[in-house]
N, C-alpha and C positions, 0 to 999 in steps of 0.2 A: 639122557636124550629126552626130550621136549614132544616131540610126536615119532609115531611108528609109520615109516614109508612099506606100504606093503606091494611096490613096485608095479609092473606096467599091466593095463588091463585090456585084456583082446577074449574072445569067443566067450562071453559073460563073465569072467571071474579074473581077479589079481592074480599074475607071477610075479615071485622074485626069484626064480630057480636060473638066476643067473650063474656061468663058468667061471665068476672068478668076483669075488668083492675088493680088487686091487684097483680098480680105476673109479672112488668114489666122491662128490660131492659132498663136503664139507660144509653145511649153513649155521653158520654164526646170527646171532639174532641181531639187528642193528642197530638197537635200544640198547641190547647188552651184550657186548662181545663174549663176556664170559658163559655167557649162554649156548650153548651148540643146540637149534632147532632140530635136525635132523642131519643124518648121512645117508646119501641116495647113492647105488653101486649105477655108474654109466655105462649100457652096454649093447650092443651093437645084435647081439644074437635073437632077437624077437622081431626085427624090423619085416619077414618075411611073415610070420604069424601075423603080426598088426595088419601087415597091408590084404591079407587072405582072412582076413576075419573080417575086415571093414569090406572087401569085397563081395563076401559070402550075406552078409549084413544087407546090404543095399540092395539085396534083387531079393531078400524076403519085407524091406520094411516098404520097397517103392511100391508093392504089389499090394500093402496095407492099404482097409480106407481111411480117408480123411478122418472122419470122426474116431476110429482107431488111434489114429495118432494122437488126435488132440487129448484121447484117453491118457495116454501114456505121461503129455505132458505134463498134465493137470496131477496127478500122480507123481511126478517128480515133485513138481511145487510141494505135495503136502512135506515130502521127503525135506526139502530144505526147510519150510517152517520149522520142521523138527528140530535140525540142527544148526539155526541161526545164530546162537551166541557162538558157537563152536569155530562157524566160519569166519565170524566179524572177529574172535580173539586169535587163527590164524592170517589172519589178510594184516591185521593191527602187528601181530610178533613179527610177519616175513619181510612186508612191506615197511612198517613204521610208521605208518600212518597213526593217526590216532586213534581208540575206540570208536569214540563217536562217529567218525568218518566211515571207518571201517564196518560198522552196526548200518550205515546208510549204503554202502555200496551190498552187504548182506539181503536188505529189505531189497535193492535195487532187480537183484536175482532172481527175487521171487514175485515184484512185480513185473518183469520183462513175460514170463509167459503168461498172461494177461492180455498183456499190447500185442506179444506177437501174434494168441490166437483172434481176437478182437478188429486186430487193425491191420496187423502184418498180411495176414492170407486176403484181406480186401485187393490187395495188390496183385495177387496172381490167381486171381480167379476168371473162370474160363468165362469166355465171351463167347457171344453167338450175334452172327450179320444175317436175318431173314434177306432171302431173296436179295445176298449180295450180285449173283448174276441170275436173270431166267433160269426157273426151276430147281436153283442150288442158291444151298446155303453156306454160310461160311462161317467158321469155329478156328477160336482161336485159345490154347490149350499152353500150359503150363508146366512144363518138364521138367525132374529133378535131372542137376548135371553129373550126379553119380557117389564117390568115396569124396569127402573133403576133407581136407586138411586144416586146421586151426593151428596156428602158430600166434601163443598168445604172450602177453606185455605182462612187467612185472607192476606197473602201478597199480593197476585195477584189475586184475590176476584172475577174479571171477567174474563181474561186472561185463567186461569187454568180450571176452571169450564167448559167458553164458550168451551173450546176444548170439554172435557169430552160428555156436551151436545149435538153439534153440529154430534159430531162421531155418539152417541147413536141414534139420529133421523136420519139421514141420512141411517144409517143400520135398519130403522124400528121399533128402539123401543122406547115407550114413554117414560118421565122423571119425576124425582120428585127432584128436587134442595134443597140441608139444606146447606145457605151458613153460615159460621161463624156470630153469631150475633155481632161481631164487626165489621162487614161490612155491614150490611144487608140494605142498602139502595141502595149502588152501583150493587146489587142482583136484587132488586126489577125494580131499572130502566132496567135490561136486560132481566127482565121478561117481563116489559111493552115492550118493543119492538116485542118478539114471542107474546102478544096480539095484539099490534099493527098491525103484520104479517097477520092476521087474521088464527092465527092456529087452526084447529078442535081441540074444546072443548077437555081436558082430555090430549092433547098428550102433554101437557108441563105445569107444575104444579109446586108450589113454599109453601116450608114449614119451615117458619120462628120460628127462638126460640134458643132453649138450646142444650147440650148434651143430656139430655134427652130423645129428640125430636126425634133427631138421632138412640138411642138408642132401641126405640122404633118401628122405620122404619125399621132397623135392621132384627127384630122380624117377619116381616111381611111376610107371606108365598110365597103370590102372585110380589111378589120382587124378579127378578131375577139377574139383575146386582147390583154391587156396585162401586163405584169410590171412593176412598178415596186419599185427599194429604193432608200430613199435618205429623205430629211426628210419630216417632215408637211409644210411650207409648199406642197414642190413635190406632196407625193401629193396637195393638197386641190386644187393647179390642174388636175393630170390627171384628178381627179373631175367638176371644172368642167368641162372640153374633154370628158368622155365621158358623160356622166348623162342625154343627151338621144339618145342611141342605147342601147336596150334589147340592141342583138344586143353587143355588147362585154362581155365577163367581164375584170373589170379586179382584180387583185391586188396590194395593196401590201402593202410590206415596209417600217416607218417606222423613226424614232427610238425613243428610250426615255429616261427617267430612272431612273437603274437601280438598286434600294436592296439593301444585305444586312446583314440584321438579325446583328448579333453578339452571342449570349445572353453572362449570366453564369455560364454552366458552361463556356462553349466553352476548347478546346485555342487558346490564343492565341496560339501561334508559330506553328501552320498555318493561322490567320485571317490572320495578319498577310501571310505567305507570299500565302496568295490574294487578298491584295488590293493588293497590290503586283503583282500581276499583272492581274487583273483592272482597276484604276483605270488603268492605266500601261501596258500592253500597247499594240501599234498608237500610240503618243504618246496615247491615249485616243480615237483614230482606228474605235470600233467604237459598231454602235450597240445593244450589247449592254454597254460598259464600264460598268465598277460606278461610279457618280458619288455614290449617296449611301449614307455608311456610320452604319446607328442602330446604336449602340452600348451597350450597360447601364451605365448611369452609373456603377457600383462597377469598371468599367475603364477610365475613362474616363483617367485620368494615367497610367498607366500603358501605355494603348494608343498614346496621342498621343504619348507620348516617344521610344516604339521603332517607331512607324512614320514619325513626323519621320527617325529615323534612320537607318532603313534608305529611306526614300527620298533620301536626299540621297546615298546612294552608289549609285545609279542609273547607270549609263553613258549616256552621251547621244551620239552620235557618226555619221558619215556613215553609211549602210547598209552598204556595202561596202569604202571604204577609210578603214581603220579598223585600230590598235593593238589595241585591248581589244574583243571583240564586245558591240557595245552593246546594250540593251535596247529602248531608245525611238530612234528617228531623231528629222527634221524634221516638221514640221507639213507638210501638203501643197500651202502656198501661201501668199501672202503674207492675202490674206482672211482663212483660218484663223486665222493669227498676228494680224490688225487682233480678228477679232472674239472669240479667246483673252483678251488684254489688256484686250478692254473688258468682259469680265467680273469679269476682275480688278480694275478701277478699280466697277463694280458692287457687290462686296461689300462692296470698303471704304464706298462711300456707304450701303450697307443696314447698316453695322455688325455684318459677320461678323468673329469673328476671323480675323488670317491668320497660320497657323502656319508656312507657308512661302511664301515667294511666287513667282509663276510670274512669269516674264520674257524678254525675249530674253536671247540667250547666243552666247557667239562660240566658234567652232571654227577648226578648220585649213581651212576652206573658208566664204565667206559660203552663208548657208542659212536657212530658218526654222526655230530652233534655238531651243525655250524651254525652261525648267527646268521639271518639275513643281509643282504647286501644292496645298498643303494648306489647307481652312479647317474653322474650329471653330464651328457655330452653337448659341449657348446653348437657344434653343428655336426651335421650327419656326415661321414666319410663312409661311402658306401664298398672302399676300399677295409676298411674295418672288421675284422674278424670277430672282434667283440660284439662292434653292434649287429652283425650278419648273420652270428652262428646260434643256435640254439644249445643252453645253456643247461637245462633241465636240472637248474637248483632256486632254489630260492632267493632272484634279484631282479629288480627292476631297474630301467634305466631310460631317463629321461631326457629327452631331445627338445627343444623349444622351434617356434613356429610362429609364423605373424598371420598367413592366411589358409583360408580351409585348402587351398587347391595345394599349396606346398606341402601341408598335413599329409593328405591322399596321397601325392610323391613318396613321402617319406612309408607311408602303412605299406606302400608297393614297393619297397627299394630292397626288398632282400628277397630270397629263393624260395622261401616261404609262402602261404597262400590259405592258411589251416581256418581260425578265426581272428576276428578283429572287433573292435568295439568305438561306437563315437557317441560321445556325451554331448548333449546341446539340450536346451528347450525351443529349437528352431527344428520342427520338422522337415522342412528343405533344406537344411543344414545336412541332417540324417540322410534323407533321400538322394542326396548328392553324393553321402559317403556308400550309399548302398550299392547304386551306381556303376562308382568307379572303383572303388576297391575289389583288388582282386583278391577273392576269401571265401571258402563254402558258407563260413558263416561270420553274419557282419550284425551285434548285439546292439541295440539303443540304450542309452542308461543303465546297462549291466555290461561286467565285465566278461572279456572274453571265458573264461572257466564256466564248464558244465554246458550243457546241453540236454534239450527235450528230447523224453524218448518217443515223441508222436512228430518229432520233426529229424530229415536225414541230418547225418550228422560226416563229414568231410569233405579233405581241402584241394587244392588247385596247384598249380606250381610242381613244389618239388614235396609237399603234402598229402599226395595222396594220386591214384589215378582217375579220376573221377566215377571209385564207385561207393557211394557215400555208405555207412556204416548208420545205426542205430534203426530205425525206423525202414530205411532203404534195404536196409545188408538183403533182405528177400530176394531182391532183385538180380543180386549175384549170385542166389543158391540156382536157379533156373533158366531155360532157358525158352526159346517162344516156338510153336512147331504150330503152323497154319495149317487149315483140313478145306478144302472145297466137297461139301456131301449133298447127293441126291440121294432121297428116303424113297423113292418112287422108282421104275423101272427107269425112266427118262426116252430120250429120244431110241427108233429102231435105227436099224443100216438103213432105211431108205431115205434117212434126212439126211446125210455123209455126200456131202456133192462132190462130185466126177468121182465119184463111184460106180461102173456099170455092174450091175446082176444079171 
């Protein structure tokens, strides 16, 4: 076994003093199946402990001051400097990402408490209105909304979540983390570091397992936040399990279909460049990767010849042990890879072209190992499950276009809303796509993939609920409690008209 799961953590310390190690999680490493990363036992028997720890936690950390906390943070941070190869070599094994990737979403972790204390707390910081009415003043005050919940994605398994966490403790409220159990190791070490920190018992909590697990927390009265990133299917069950409890502020973070309009003026070797990254990045393991590219039909041969070929020189290879540093690893699972390929058996029956095809592939190690995949749609059928659904593997697929306005149709024609991207050296060009596309975020000469952590980050549509994550997520640990204060004695009874004494 590859790492030791030392099971769930509530009132400062790891249990695994689970009733039974029969119902366990099996993780296969997805570079190398013959590899078992760990076995995690799934179990139902702490969910009462987690939820009264993270309870008991939040009315000693909300009562903390501010510069208290930010103590704590900063304390953490050294904790992960510590063990940054550690985390970048599990995020790389669980995920499949590559090192290198994995070494930057690592660094990512530890600059986030930076940005949050720096830039995040500028956001909920208390306001005062002098002499908003005669003789009173008016304060405007920033409240934690209580126990939150984190339910975190396997792409970015620390990255995504640490934001989520880092915002909710900062604003006062304590946490309870359900990361994906196909990551749950690269979890566990970022839990060890908030103990390492030495945080008061209860105010950072970790609940390993299933959907289930999740589903359950869900449930929990005393749960005030939610954070959610990961697919619409599952955001719209967490909506289901929470829409009948008003006290719950529930934030998702969804999918995307992700389009980047390529004008006919654009620099096309730096198009091409960003979309070789953006399509292909993460194995297309983001749910920000550029999946549809509208392209100006007077590039159309031209675009498709040199990005067939610059993708087929793509390196594909384990994350870590590996000759040539690869670009793309494995897919994250064998799932992924079933439900990769049955898109690919999709286009063909919808009659996409296929300009390259995606498939398994064999390495120096068995793994879920596909090739990228290229298709060419003569025109957009918005009836098309191909071009509509988010695919979340490594393909791009190209639709052509004669004017910007049909472009903009086409970036709006699916369910999606997450990012998008338009290439031009015509600024009105841009401005027009900014506009009108509907997108949280809409990129100029860079590809839809990645995002600033000093700018919000999510989408519209069926991407997200409009409460944007990265730089924003603050905004949904709290909530706004207005004060009208007189310091002075104020008015007696005898200003009180049709009052007799």
């Amino acid at each position: 076994m590859k790492f030791k799961m030392l099971g769930d953590y509530f009132n400062g310390s790891f249990h695994d003093d689970y009733p039974s190690k029969d119902n366990q999680i099996e993780r296969e490493c997805p570079a190398n199946t013959d590899e078992i990363l760990y076995r995690m036992t799934v179990s139902y028997k702490h969910l009462g402990n987690v939820v009264e720890s993270a309870h008991d936690g939040f009315y000693k950390w909300r009562t903390m001051s501010l510069e208290d906390r930010i103590s704590f943070l900063k304390r953490y941070q050294e904790e992960v400097k510590k063990v940054k190869p550690a985390i970048a070599e599990a995020i790389s094994l669980e995920t499949g990402k590559p090192l290198w990737e994995a070494t930057g979403e690592a660094q990512a972790v530890i600059g986030k408490v930076d940005v949050t204390i720096n830039e995040g707390l500028k956001r909920i910081a208390r306001k005062s209105f002098p002499e908003i009415m005669p003789g009173t003043q008016g304060e405007l005050y920033y409240k934690p909304l209580g126990p939150s919940l984190i339910i975190g994605p396997f792409n970015f398994p620390c990255h995504l979540a640490n934001t989520q966490i880092l915002n909710s403790l900062i604003a006062g409220n304590s946490i309870i983390f359900k990361p994906s159990e196909k990551t749950a190791y690269s979890a566990q070490l970022m839990i060890d570091c908030f103990h390492k920190a030495g945080f008061p018992a209860g105010v950072v909590n970790l609940y390993q397992g299933d959907g289930e697990v999740a589903r359950r927390l869900l449930k929990e009265k005393s749960i005030k936040g939610v954070f959610f990133t990961g697919s619409k299917e599952v955001g719209l069950k967490i909506v289901e399990n929470t829409y009948k409890d008003l006290s719950k502020l529930v934030s998702l973070e969804l999918g995307g279909k992700n389009p980047a309009i390529i004008h006919k003026d654009t620099n096309l070797r730096h198009a091409l460049a960003e979309m070789i990254k953006g399509s292909f990045m993460t194995t297309g393991q983001r749910c920000t990767s550029t999946s549809l590219i509208i392209l100006h039909r007077s590039l159309l041969d031209e675009f498709v010849s040199k990005f067939h070929e610059y993708t087929k020189k793509i390196i594909i290879d384990h994350p870590i042990d590996h000759e040539l540093e690869p670009l793309m690893g494995p897919l994250v699972d064998k799932q992924a890879v079933d439900s990769y390929l049955l898109f690919m058996g999709m286009a063909k029956r919808e009659g996409i072209d296929e300009v390259m095809r995606g498939k398994l592939i064999e390495k120096k190690y068995r793994g879920y190992y596909v090739s990228p995949s290229i298709h060419l749609a003569k025109k957009f059928d918005p009836k098309s499950l191909f071009l509509t659904s988010e695919i979340f593997g490594p393909n791009a697929t190209i639709v052509p276009y004669d004017d910007i306005d049909e472009a903009i149709a086409l970036a709006n024609s699916n369910e999606y809303g997450l990012a998008s991207a338009a290439f031009t050296k015509d600024r009105a060009i841009f401005n027009k796509c900014a506009l009108e596309i509907d997108s949280g975020l809409v990129n100029w000469n860079r590809s839809t993939a990645g995002a600033s952590p000093l700018l919000p980050f999510g989408g519209v549509k069926n991407s997200g609920n409009y409460r944007p994550a990265s730089i924003a997520t603050i905004d949904a640990c709290v909530y706004q409690m207005a004060s009208l204060e007189v310091s002075d004695e104020g008015d007696d009874l005898d200003s009180i008209k049709g009052v007799q004494y």
